[in-house]
C-alpha positions as CSV (number, residue, x, y, z in Angstrom):
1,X,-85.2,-10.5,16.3
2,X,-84.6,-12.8,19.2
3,X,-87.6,-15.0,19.9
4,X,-87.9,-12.9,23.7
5,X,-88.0,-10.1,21.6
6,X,-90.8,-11.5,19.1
7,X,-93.1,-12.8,22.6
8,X,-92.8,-8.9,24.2
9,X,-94.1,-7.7,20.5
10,X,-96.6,-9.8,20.1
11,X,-97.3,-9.2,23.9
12,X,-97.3,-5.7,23.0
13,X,-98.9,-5.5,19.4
14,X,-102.4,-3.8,20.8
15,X,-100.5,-0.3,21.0
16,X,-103.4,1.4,22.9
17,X,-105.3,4.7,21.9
18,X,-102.2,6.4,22.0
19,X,-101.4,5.2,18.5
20,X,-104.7,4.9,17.2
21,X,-105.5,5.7,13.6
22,X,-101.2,5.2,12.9
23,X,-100.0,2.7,10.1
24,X,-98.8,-0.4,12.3
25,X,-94.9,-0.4,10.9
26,X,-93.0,-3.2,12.5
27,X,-91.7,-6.1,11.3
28,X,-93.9,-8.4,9.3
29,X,-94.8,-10.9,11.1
30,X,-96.0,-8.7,13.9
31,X,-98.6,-6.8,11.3
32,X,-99.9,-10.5,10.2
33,X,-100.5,-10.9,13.9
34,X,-102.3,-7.4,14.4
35,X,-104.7,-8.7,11.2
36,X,-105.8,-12.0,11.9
37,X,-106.1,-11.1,15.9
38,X,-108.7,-8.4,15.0
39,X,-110.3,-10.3,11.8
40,X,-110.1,-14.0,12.0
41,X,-113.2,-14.5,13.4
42,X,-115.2,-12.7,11.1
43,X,-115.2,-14.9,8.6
44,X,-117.0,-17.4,11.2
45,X,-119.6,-14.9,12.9
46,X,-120.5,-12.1,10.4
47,X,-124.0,-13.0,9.4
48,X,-126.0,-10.7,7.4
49,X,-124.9,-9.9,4.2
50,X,-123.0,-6.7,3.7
51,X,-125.1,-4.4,4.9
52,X,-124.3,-5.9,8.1
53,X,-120.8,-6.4,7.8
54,X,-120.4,-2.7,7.0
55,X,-121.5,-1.5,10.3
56,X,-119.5,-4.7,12.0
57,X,-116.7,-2.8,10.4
58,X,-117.2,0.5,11.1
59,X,-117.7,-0.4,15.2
60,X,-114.9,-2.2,15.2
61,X,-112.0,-0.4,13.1
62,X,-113.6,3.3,13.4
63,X,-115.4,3.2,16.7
64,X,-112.9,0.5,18.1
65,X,-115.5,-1.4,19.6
66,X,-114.7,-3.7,22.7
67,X,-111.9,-1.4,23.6
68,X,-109.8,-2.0,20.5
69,X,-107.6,0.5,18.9
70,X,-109.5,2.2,15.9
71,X,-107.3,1.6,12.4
72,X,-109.2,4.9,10.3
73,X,-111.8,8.0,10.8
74,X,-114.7,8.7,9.6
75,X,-113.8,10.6,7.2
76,X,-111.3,7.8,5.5
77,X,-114.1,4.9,5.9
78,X,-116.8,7.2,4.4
79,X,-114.4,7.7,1.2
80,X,-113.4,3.8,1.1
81,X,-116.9,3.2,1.5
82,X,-117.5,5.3,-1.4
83,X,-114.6,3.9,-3.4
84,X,-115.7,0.0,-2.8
85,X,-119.2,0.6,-3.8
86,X,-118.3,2.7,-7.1
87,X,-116.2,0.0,-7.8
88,X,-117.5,-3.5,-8.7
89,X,-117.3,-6.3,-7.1
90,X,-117.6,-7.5,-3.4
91,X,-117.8,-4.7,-2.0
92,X,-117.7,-5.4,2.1
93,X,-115.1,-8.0,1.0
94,X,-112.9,-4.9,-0.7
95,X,-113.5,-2.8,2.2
96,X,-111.7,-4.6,4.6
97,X,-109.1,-5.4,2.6
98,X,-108.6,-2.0,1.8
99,X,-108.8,-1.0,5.2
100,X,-106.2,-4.0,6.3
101,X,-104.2,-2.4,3.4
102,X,-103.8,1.4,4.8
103,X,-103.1,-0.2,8.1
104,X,-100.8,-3.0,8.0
105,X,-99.6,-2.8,4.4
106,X,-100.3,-5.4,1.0
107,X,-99.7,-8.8,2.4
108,X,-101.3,-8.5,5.6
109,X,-104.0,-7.3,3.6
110,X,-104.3,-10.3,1.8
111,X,-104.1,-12.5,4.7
112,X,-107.0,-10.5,6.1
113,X,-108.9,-12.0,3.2
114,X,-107.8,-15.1,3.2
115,X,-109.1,-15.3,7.1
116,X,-112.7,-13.5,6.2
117,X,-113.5,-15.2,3.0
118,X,-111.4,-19.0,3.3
119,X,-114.1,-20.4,5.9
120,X,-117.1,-19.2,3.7
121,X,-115.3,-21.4,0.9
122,X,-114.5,-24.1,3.1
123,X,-117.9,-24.5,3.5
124,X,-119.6,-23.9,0.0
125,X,-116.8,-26.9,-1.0
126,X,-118.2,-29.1,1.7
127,X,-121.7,-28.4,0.5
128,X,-120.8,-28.9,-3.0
129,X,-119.3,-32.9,-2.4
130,X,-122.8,-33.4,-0.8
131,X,-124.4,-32.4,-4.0
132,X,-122.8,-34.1,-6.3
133,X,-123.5,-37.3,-4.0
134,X,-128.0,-36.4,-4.5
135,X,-129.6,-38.4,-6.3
136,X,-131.7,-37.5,-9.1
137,X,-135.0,-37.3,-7.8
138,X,-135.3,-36.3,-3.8
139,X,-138.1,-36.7,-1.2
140,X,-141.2,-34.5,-1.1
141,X,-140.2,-33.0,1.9
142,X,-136.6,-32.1,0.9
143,X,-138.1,-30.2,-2.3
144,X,-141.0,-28.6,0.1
145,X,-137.7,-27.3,2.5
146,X,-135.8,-26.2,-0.6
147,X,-139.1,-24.1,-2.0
148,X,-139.4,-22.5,1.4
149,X,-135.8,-21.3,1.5
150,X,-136.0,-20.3,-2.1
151,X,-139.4,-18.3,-1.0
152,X,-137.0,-16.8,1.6
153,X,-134.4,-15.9,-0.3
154,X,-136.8,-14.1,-2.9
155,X,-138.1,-11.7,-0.2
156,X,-134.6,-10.6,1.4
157,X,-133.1,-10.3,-2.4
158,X,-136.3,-7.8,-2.7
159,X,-135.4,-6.2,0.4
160,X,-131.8,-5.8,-0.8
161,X,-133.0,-4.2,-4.1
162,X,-135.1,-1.0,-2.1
163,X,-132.6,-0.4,-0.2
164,X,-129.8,-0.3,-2.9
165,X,-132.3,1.6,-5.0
166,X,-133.1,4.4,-2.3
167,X,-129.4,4.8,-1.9
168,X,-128.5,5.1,-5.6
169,X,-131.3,7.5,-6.1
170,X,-130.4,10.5,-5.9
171,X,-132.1,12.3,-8.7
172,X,-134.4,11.7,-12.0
173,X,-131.9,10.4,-14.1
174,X,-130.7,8.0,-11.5
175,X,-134.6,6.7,-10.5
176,X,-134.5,6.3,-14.7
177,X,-131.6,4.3,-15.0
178,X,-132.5,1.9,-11.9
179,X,-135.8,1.5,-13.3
180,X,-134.5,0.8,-17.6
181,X,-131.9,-2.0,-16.3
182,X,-134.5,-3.8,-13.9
183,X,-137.0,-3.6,-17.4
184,X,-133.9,-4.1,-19.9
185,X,-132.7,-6.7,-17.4
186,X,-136.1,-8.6,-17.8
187,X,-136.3,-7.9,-21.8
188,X,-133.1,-10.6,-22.9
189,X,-130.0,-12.4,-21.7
190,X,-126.6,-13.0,-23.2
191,X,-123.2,-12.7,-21.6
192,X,-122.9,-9.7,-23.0
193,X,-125.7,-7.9,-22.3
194,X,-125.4,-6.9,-18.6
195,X,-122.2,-5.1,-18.9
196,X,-123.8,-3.2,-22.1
197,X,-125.8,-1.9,-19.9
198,X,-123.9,-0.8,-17.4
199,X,-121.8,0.6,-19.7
200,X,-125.0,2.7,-21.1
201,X,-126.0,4.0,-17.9
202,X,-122.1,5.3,-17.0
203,X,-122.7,7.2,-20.3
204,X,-126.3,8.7,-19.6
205,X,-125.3,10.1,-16.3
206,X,-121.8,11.4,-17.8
207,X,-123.9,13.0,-20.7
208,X,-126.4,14.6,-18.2
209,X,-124.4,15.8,-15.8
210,X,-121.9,17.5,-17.6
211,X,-124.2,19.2,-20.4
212,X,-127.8,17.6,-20.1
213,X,-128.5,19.3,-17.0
214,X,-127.1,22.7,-17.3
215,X,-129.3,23.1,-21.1
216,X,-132.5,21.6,-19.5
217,X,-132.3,24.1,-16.7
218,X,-131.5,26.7,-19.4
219,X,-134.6,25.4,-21.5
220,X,-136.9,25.4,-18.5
221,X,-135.7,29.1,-17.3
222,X,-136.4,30.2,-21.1
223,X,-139.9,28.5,-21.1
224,X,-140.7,30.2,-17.7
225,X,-139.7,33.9,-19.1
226,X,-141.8,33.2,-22.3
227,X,-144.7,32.0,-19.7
228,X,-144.6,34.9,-17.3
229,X,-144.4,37.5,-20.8
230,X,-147.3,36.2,-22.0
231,X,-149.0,36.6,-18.6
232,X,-148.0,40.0,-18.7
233,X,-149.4,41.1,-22.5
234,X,-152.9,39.5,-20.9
235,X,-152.6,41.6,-18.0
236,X,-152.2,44.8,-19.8
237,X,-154.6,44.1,-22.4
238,X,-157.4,43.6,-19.9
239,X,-156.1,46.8,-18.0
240,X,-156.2,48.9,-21.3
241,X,-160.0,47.7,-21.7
242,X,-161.2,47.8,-18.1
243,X,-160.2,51.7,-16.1
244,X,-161.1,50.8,-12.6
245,X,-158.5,47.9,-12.4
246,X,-155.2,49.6,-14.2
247,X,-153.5,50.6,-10.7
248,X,-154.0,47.0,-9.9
249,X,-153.0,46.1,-13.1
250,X,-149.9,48.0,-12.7
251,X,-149.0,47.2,-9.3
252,X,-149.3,43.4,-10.6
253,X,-146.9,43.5,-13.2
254,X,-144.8,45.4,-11.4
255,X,-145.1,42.2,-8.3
256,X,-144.7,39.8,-11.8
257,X,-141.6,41.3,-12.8
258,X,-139.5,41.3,-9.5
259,X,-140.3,37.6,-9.1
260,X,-139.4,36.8,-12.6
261,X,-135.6,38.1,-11.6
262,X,-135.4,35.3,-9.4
263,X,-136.7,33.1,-12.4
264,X,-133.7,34.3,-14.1
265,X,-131.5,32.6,-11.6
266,X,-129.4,29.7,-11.8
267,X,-131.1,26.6,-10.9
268,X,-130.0,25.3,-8.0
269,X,-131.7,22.1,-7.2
270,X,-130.0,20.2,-8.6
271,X,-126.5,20.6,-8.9
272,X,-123.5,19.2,-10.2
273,X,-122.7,16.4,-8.1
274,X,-119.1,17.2,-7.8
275,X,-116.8,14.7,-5.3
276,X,-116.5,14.2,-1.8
277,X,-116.1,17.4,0.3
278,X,-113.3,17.8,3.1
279,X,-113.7,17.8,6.2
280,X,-113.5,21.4,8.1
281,X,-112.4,22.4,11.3
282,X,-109.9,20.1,13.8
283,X,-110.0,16.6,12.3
284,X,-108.2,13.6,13.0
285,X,-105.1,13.1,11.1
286,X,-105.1,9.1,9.6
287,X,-101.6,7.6,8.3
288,X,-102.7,6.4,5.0
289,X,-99.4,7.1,3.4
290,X,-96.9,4.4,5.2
291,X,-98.4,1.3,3.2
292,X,-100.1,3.6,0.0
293,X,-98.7,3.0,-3.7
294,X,-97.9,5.5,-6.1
295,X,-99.8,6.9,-8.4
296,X,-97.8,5.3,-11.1
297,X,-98.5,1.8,-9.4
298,X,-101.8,2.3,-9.3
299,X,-102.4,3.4,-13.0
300,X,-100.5,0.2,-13.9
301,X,-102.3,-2.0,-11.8
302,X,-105.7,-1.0,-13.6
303,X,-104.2,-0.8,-16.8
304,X,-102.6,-4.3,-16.4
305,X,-106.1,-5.6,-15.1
306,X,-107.9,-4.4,-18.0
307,X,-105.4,-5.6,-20.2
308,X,-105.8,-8.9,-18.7
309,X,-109.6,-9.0,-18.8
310,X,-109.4,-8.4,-22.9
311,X,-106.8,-10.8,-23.2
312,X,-108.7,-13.8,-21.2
313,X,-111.9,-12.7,-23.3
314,X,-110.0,-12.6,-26.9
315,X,-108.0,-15.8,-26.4
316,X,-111.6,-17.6,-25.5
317,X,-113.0,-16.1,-28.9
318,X,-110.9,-17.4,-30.8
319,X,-110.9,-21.1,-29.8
320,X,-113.2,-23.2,-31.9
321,X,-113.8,-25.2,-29.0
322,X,-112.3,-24.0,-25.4
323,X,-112.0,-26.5,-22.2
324,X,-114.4,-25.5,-19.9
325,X,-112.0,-24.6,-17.1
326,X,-110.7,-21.6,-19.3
327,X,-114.5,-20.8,-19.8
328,X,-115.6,-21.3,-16.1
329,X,-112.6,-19.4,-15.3
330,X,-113.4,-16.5,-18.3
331,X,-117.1,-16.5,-17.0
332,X,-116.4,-15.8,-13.3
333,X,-114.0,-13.2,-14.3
334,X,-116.3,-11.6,-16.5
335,X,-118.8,-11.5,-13.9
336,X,-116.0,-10.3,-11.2
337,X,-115.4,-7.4,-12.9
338,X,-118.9,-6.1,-14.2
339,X,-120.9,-6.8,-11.0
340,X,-121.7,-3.3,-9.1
341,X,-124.0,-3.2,-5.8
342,X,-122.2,-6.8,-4.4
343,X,-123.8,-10.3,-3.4
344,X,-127.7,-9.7,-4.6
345,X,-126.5,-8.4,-8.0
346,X,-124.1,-11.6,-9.0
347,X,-127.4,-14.1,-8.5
348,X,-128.8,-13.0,-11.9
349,X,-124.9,-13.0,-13.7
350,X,-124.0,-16.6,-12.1
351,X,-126.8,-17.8,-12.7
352,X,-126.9,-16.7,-16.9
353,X,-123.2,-17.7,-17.4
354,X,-123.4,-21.4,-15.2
355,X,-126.9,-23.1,-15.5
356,X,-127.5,-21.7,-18.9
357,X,-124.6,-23.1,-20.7
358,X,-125.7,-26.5,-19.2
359,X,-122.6,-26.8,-16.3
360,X,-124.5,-26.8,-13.5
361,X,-128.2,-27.7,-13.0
362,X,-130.8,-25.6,-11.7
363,X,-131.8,-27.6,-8.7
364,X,-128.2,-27.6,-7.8
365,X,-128.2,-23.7,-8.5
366,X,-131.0,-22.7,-6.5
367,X,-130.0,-25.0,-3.4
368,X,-126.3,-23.4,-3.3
369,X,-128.3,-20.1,-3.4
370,X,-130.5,-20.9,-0.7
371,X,-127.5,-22.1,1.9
372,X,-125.0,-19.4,0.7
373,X,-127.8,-16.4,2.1
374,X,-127.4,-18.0,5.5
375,X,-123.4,-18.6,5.5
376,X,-121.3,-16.1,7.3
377,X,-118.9,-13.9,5.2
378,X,-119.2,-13.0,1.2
379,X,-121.7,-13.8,-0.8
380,X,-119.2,-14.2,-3.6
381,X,-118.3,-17.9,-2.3
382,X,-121.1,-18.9,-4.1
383,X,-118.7,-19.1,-7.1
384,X,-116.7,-21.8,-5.2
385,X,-119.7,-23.8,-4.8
386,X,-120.8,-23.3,-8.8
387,X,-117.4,-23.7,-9.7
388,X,-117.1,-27.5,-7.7
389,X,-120.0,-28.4,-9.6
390,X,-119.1,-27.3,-13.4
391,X,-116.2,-29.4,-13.9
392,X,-117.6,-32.4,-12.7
393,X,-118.1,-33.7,-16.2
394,X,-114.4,-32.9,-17.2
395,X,-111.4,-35.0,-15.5
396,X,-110.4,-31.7,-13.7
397,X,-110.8,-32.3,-9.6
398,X,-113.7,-30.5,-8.4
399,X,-111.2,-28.4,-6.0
400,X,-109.5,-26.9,-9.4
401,X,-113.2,-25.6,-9.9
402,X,-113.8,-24.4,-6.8
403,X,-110.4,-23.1,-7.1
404,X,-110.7,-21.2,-10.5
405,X,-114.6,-19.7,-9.3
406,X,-112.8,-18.6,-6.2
407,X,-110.1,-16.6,-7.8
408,X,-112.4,-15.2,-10.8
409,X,-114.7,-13.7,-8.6
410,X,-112.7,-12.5,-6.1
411,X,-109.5,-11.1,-8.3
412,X,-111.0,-8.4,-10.5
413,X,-112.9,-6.6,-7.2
414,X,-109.5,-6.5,-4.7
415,X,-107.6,-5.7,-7.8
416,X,-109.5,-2.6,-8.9
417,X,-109.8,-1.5,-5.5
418,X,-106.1,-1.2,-5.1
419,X,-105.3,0.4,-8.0
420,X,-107.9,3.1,-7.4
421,X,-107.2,3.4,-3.9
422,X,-104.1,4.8,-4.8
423,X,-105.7,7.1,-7.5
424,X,-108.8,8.1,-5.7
425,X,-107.5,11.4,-4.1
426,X,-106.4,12.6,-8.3
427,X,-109.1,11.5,-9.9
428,X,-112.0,12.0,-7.3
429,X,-111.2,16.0,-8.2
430,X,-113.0,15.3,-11.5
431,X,-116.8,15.5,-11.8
432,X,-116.6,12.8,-14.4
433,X,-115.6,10.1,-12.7
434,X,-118.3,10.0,-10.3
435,X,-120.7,10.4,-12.6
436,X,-120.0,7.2,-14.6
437,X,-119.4,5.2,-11.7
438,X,-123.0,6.8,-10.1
439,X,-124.4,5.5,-13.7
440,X,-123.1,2.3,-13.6
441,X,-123.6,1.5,-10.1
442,X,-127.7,2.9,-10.7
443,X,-128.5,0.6,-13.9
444,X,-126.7,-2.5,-12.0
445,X,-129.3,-1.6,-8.6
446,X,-132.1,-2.0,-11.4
447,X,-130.7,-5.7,-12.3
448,X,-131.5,-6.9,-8.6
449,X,-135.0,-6.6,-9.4
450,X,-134.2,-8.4,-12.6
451,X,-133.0,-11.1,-10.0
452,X,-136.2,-11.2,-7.6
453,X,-138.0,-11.9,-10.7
454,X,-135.7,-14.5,-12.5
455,X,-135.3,-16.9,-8.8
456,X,-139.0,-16.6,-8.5
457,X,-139.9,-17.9,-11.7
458,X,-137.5,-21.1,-10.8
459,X,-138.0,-21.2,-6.9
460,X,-141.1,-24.1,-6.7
461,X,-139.5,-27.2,-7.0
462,X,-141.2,-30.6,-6.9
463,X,-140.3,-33.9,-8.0
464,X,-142.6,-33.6,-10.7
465,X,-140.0,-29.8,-11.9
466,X,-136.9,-30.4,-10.0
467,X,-135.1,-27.5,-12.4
468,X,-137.8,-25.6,-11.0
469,X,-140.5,-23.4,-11.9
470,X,-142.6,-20.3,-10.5
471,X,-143.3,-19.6,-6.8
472,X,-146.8,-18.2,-7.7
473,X,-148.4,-21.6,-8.3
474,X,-148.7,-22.4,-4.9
475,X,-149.9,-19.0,-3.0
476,X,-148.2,-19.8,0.4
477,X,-144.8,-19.3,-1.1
478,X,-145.7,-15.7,-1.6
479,X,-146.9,-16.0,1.8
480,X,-143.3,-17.1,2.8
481,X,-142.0,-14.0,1.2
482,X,-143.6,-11.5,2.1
483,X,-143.5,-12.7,5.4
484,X,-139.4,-12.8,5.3
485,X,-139.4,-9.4,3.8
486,X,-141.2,-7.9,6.9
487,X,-139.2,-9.8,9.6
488,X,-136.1,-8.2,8.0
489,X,-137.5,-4.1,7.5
490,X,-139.6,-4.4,9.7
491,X,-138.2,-6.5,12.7
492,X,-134.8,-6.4,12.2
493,X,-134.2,-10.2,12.4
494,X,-130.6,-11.6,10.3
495,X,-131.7,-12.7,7.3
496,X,-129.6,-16.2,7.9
497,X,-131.9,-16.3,10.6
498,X,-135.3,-15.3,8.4
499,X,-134.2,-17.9,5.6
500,X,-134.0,-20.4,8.3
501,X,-137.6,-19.7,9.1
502,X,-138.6,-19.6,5.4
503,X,-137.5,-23.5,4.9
504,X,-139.2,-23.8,8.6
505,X,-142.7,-22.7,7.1
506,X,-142.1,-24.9,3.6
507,X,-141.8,-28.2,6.1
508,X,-145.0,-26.8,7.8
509,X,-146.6,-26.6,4.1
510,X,-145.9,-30.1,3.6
511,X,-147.4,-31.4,6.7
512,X,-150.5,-29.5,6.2
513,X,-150.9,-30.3,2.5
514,X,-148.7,-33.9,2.1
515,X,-147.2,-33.0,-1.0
């Protein structure tokens, strides 16, 4: 292509509504240009977390906000939606790579991601050089700013976990499992115990779903029968004994026994939950073929991922004594692939598999955490931050960290979500998949609450317990959250925004009380 040629494309790339919801085919370099023209700001000025950066997505690549040509329907972003929360990790991160993916094919997909997640990074790198420069002990006031911004950062993590739970909810089983991994979450630690769990909670709902639910709604028909027969031998034994009232008698058990038909009735309340339905009627037809893998390539793709994951894990086992990049880099993937329900549920995870073995101190922890809820993009670039600051007692470059927590975390998520994608419309036809995955993605909801409670025991700090230690010795900090809970339900104002205002209010504390 002639470089006059390549200007009038690139002149030319926005193909109008004409073309809306088609693949973009053309050369590669012009698809590269389509992505980072619609996404390389987002990674600057998507605020919010991903509750936010869901409906930035859906105006802008469904609803083609600003005049833009949409990329999918409705339909298509409701399934990926579906897909990227089943699925674990970041899952507003996975969803626009997936839909960069249907649109403009593999690699623009991952230059897409490059340009929403590489500033975020940038920055959390930055942050952590400035750490590692603190010294040991800090000023009053800096601890009073970092409590308030903890404080903060408790109430919107609070916030996150009622609104993850009232959308995981959807029956009794469900409200048990979010409620068993917020208490199991509270009850022990190890690195092994959160994906247990998870694990457990993919089995209940598999289990119940598929025979629990059809023989308790068998049991409770029978029980009703045996209820309504017994009513009816009391009826006619009192109409036998008293003459006046056996046409009533009569007429009642007759009234008894046309209601207990219905009794007899499949129960239909709750019913198996059975996937996605198709749209009906005139709907708008989505190229999601052009750029798609097979089947074949997706089932390798997991299967290689997997194979991968117990690889990394056996080889760490069976070292006496393993460097701690391969464990940093073991950790993060561990946590990559077992964290369902996105940036609030890898807080608790981090936190066990970095402060706990010793790599990374809990100051340093909790201020990373309160600066990463008011950066733009993924929560996930934490990891670069804890990363930075783990291998700063090994002769590794603090970038290699930062480097190795980046790709752990990131990896197992966009990897997953490929492979499924390409497997989603087979396997989605079995009730069994979405059961586990509702399972798994319920008792990992319940482990939020695990982490509300495990930052506000460590969120006070002073220079008298720098590691940190519970909010609730000083009352105004639960002031501070509760307050930044309300602004967000209540008042709709950007968390970034509300944690802002958090450390605000702990500078205000230490004016008024001078320590």
């Amino acid at each position: 292509m002639s470089l006059a040629a390549l200007i009038n494309a690139v002149r030319n790339i926005d193909r109008g509504p004409a073309t809306a919801y088609e693949a973009n085919n053309d050369k590669l370099l012009l698809r590269f240009y389509d992505v980072l023209m619609r996404t390389w700001h987002l990674g600057f000025t998507s605020f919010g977390g991903p509750p936010v950066h869901f409906r930035i997505f859906y105006q802008r690549f469904v609803e083609g906000l600003g005049g833009k040509t949409p990329w999918i329907d409705e339909q298509t972003y409701q399934e990926l939606f579906a897909l990227c929360q089943a699925l674990p990790g970041p899952g507003s991160t996975k969803m626009l790579f997936c839909m960069a993916l249907i649109h403009a094919g593999f690699l623009p997909a991952i230059v897409t991601l490059l340009a929403w997640s590489l500033p975020g990074a940038v920055g959390m790198f930055g942050l952590s050089l400035g750490v590692q420069r603190l010294d040991e002990l800090l000023p009053d006031i800096v601890y009073a700013l970092l409590s308030g911004l903890n404080a903060s950062t408790v109430g919107i993590i609070a916030l996150a976990a009622v609104q993850l739970a009232e959308k995981s909810i959807k029956d009794n089983i469900t409200r048990i499992l979010v409620i068993g991994g917020a208490c199991a979450g509270l009850c022990y630690n190890a690195l092994w115990y959160f994906p247990t769990l998870m694990v457990i909670g993919g089995c209940s709902t598999a289990v119940w779903d598929l025979y629990g639910r059809r023989n308790v709604a068998k049991l409770r028909r029978k029980l009703r029968r045996q209820d309504r027969a017994a009513e009816l031998n009391t009826e006619e034994g009192t109409a036998q004994t008293s003459i006046p009232l056996q046409q009533a008698s009569t007429t009642t058990g007759v009234q008894r026994r046309t209601v207990s038909k219905d009794d007899d009735a499949p129960d239909t309340s709750e019913r198996h939950p059975g996937p996605p339905s198709e749209s009906t009627g005139d709907s708008i037809r989505v190229d999601t073929q052009s750029h798609s893998l097979s089947l074949k390539w997706g089932i390798l793709i997991i299967v290689g991922f997997f194979a991968s994951f117990i690889a990394i894990l056996v080889v760490r086992g069976t070292m006496d004594k393993p460097p701690l990049e391969l464990d940093l880099f073991t950790n993060m993937y561990l946590a990559g692939t077992i964290i369902f329900g996105g940036g609030p549920v890898v807080i608790p995870l981090l936190r066990e598999y970095v402060v706990e073995p010793g790599w990374v101190s809990a100051r340093d922890f909790l201020i990373g955490l309160a600066i990463i809820q008011a950066f733009p993009g993924p929560n996930f670039n934490f990891a670069v931050f804890l990363g930075a600051l783990a291998v700063i007692s090994t002769s590794s470059p603090t970038i290699l960290g930062a480097f190795l927590g980046y790709i752990g975390i990131f990896l197992p998520g966009i990897t997953l979500a490929v492979g499924f994608q390409s497997c989603w419309r087979v396997i989605r036809k079995y009730p069994i998949t979405t059961s586990v995955l509702r399972g798994m993605n319920s008792t990992a909801v319940g482990l939020v609450f695990t982490a509300v409670y495990r930052l506000w025991e460590i969120g006070y700090l002073s220079s008298d317990a720098s590691s940190g230690q519970s909010l609730g010795k000083e009352p105004f900090w639960l002031v501070v959250a509760a307050l930044t809970y309300a602004e967000n339900a209540w008042f709709n104002v950007p968390p970034a925004i509300a944690i802002i205002f958090g450390g605000i209010l702990g500078l205000c504390w230490y004016g008024a009380v001078g320590r």
